[in-house]
MMTF fields as JSON, N, C-alpha, C and O atoms, coordinates in Angstrom:
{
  "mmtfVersion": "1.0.0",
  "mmtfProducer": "UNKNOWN",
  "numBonds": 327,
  "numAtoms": 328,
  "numGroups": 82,
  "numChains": 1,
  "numModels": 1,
  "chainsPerModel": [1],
  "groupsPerChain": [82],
  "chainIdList": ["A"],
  "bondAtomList": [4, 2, 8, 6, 12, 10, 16, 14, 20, 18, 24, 22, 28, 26, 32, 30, 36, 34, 40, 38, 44, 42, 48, 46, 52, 50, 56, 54, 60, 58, 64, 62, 68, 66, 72, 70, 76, 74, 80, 78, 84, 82, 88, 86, 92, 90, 96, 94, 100, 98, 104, 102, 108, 106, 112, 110, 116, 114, 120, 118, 124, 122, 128, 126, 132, 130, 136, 134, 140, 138, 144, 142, 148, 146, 152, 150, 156, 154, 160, 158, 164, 162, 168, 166, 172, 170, 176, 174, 180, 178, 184, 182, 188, 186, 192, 190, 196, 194, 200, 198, 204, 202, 208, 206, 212, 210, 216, 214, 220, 218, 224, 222, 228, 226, 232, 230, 236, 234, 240, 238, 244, 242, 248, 246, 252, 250, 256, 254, 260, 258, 264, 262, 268, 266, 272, 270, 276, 274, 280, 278, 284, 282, 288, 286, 292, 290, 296, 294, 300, 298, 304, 302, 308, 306, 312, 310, 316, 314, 320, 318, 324, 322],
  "bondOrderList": [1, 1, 1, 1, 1, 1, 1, 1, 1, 1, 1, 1, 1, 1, 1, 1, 1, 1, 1, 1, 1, 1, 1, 1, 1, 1, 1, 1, 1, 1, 1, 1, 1, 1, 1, 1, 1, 1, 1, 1, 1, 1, 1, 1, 1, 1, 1, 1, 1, 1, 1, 1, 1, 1, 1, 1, 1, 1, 1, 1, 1, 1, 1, 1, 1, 1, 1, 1, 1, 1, 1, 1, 1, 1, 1, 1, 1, 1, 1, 1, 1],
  "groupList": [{"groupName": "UNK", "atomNameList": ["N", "CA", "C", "O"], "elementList": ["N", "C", "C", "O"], "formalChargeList": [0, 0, 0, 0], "bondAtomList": [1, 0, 2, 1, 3, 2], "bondOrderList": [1, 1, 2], "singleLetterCode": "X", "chemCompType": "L-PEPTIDE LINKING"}],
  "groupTypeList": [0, 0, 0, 0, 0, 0, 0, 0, 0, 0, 0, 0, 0, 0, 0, 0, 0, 0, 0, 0, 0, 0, 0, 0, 0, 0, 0, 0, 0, 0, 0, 0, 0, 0, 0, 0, 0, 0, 0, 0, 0, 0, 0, 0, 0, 0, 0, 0, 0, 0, 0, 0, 0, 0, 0, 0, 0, 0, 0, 0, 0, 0, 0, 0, 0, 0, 0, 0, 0, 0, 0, 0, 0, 0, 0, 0, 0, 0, 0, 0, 0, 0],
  "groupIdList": [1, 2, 3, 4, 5, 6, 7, 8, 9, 10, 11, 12, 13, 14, 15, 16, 17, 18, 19, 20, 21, 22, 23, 24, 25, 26, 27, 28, 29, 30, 31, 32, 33, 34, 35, 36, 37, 38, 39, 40, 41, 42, 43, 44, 45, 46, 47, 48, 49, 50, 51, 52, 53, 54, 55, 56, 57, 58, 59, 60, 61, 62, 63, 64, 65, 66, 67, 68, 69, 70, 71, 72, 73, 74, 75, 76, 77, 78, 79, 80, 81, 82],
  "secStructList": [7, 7, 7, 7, 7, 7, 7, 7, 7, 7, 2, 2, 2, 2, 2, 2, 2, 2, 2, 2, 2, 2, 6, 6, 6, 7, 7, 6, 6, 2, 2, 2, 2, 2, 2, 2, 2, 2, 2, 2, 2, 2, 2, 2, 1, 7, 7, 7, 7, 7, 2, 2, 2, 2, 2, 2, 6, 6, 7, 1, 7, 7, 7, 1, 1, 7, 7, 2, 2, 2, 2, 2, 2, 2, 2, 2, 2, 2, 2, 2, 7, 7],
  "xCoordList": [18.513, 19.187, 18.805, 18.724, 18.575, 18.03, 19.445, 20.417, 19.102, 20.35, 19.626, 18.443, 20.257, 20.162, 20.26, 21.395, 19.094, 19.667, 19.536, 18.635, 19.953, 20.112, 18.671, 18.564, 18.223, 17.752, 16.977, 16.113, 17.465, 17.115, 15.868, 15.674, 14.932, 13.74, 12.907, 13.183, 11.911, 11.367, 10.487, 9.517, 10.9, 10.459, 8.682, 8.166, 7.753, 6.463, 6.116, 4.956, 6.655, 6.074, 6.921, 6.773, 8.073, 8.294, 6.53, 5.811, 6.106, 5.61, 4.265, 3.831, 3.623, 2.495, 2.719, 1.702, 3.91, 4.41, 4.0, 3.375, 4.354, 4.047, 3.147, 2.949, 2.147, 0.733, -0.279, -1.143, 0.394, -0.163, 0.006, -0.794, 1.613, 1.55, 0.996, 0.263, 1.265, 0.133, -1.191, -1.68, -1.877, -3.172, -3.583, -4.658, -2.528, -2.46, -1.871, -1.825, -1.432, -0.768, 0.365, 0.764, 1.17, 2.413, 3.336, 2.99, 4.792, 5.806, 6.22, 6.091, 6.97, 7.58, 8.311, 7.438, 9.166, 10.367, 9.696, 10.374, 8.556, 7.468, 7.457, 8.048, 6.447, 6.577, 7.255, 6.895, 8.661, 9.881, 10.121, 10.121, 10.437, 10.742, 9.982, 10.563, 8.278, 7.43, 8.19, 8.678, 8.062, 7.945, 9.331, 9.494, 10.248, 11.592, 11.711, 12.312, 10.716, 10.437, 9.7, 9.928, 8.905, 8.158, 9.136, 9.131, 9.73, 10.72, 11.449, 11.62, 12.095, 13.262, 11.945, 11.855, 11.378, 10.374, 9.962, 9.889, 9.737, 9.511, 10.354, 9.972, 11.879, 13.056, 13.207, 13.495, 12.946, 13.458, 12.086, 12.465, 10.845, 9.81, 8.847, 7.755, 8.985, 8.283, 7.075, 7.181, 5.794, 5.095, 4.332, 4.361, 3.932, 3.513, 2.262, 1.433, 2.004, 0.534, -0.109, 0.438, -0.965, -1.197, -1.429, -2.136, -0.882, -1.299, -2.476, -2.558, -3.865, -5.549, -5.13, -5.113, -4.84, -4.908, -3.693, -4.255, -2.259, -1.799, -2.837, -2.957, -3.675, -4.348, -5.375, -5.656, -5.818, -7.11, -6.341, -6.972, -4.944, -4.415, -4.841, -4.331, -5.535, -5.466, -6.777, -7.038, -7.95, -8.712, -10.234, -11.26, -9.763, -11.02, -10.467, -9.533, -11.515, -11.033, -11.983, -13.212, -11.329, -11.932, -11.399, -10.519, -12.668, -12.489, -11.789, -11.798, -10.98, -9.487, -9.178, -8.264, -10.008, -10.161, -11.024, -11.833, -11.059, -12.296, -11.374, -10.183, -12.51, -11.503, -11.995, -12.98, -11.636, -11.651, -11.877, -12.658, -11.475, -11.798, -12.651, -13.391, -12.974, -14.463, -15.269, -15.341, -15.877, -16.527, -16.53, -17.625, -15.674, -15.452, -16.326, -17.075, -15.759, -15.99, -17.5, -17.48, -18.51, -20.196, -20.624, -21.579, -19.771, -20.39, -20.356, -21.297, -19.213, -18.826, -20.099, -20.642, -20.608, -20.973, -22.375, -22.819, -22.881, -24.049, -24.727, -25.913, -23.417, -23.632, -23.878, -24.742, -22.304, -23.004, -23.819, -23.904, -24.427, -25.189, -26.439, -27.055, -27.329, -28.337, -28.581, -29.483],
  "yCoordList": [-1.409, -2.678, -3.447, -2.96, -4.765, -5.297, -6.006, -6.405, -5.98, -6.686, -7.91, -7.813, -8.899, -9.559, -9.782, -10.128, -9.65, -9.348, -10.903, -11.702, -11.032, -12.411, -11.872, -10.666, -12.377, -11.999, -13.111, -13.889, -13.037, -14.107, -13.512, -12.422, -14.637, -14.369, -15.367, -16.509, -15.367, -17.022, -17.61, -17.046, -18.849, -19.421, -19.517, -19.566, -19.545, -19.029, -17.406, -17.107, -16.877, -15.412, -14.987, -13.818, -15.906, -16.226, -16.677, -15.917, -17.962, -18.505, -17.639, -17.95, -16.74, -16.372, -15.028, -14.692, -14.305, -13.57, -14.049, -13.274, -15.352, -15.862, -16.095, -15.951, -16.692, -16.871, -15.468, -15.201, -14.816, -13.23, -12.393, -11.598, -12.737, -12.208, -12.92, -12.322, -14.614, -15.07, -14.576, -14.332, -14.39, -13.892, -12.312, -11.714, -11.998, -10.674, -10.251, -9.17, -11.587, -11.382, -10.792, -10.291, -10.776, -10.06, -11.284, -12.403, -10.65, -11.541, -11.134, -9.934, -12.142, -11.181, -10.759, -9.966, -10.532, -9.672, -8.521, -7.51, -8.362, -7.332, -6.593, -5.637, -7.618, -7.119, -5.966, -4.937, -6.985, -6.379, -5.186, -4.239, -5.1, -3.75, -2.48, -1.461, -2.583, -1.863, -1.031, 0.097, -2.007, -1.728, -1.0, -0.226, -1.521, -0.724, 0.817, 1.767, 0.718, 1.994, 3.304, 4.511, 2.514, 3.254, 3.868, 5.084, 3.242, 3.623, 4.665, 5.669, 4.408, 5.387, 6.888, 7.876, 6.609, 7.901, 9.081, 10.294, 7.574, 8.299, 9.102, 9.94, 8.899, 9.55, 10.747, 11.682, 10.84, 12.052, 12.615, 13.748, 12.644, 13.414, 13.256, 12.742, 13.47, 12.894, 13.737, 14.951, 12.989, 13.711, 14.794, 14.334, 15.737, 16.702, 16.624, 16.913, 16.26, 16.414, 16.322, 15.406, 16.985, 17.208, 16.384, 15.43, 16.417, 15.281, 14.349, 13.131, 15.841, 15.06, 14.051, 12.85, 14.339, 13.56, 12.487, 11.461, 12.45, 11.493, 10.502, 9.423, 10.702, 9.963, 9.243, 8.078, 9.615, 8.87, 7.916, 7.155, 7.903, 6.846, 4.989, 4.341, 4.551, 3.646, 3.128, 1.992, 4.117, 3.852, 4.356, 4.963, 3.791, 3.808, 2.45, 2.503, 1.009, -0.037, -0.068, -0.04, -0.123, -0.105, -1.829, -2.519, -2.012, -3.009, -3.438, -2.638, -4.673, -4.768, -4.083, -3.285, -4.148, -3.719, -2.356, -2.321, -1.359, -0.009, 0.616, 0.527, 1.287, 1.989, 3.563, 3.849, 4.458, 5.473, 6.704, 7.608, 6.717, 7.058, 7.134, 8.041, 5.868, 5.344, 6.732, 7.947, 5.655, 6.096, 7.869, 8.361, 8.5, 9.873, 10.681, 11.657, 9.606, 10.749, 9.907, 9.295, 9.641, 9.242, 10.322, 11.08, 10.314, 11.243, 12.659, 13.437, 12.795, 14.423, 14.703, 15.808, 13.44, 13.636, 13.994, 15.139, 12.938, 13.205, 14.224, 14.404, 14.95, 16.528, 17.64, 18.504, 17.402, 18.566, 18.213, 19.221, 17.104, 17.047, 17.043, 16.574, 17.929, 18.939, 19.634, 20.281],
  "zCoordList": [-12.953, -12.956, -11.692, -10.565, -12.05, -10.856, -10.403, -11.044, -8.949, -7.916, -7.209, -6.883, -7.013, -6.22, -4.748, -4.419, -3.399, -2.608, -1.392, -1.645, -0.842, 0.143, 1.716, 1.941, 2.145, 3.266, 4.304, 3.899, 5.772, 6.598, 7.105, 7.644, 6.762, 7.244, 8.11, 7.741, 9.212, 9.619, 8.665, 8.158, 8.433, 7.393, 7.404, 6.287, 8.605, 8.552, 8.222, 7.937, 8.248, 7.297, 6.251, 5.896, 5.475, 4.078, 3.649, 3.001, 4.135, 4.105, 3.689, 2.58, 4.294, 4.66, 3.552, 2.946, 3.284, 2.489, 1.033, 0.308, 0.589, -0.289, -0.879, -2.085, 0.34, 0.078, -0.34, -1.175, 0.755, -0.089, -1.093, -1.586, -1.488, -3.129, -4.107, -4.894, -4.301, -4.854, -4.946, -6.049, -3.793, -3.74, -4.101, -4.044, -4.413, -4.996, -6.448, -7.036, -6.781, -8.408, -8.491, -9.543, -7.146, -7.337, -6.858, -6.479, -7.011, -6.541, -5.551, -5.311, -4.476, -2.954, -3.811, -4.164, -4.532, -5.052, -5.237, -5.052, -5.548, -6.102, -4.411, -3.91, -3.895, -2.83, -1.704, -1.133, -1.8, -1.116, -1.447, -0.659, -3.106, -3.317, -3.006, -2.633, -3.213, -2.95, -1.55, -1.48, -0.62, 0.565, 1.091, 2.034, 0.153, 0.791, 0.238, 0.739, -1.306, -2.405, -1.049, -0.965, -0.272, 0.337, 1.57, 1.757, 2.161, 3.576, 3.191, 3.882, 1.639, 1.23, 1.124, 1.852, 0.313, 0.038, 1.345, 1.539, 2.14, 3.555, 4.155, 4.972, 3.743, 4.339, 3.961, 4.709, 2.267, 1.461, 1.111, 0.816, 0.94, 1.281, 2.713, 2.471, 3.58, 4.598, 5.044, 5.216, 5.247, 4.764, 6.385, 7.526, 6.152, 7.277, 7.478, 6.615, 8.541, 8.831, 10.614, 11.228, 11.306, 11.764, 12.786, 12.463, 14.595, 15.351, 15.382, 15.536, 15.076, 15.044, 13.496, 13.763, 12.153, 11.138, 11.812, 12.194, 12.046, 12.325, 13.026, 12.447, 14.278, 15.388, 14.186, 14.469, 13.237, 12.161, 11.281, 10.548, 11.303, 10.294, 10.507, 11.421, 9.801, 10.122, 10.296, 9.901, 11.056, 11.522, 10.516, 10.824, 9.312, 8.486, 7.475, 6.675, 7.837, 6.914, 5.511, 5.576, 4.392, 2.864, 2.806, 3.319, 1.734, 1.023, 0.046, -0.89, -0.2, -0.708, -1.522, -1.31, -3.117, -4.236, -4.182, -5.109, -3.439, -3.108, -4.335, -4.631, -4.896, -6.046, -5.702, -6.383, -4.975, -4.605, -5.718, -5.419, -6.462, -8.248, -8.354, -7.973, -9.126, -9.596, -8.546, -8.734, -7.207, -6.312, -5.96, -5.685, -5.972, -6.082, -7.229, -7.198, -8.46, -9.747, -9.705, -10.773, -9.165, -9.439, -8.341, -8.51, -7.132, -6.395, -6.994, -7.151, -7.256, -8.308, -9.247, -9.264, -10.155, -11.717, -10.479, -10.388, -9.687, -9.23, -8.373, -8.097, -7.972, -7.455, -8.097, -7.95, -9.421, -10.23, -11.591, -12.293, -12.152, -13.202, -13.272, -14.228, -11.569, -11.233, -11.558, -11.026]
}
């Protein structure tokens, strides 16, 4: 069930918020929820991993749309269909 929720925000990154779900085909409502979906998740599975992997977060940039899939399963087919 969806709720309605109120929230004060500065009206330049409403702003810039907007422009980016547009540009992404989503709605900030879309948005919002994602992001709060993710905090809660974070609380009740949180995930374990190692200081060296914590220190690499972040620091490998992909391209918007990289489809990690795709790209995986050609390297897979092209390793083992030798």
């Amino acid at each position: 069930m969806a709720t309605k929720l109120i929230l004060t925000v500065e009206k330049e990154i409403v702003d810039q918020a907007k422009a980016y779900a547009r540009k992404n085909g989503r709605s900030l409502s879309d948005l919002v929820e994602s992001y709060l979906k993710s905090l809660v998740q974070k609380e009740i599975n949180p995930i374990k991993m190692s200081s060296d992997v914590k220190k690499l977060l972040g620091s490998v940039k992909t391209p918007k749309f990289f489809d990690y899939k795709k790209d995986l399963g050609s390297v897979l087919s092209d390793k083992y269909s030798k």
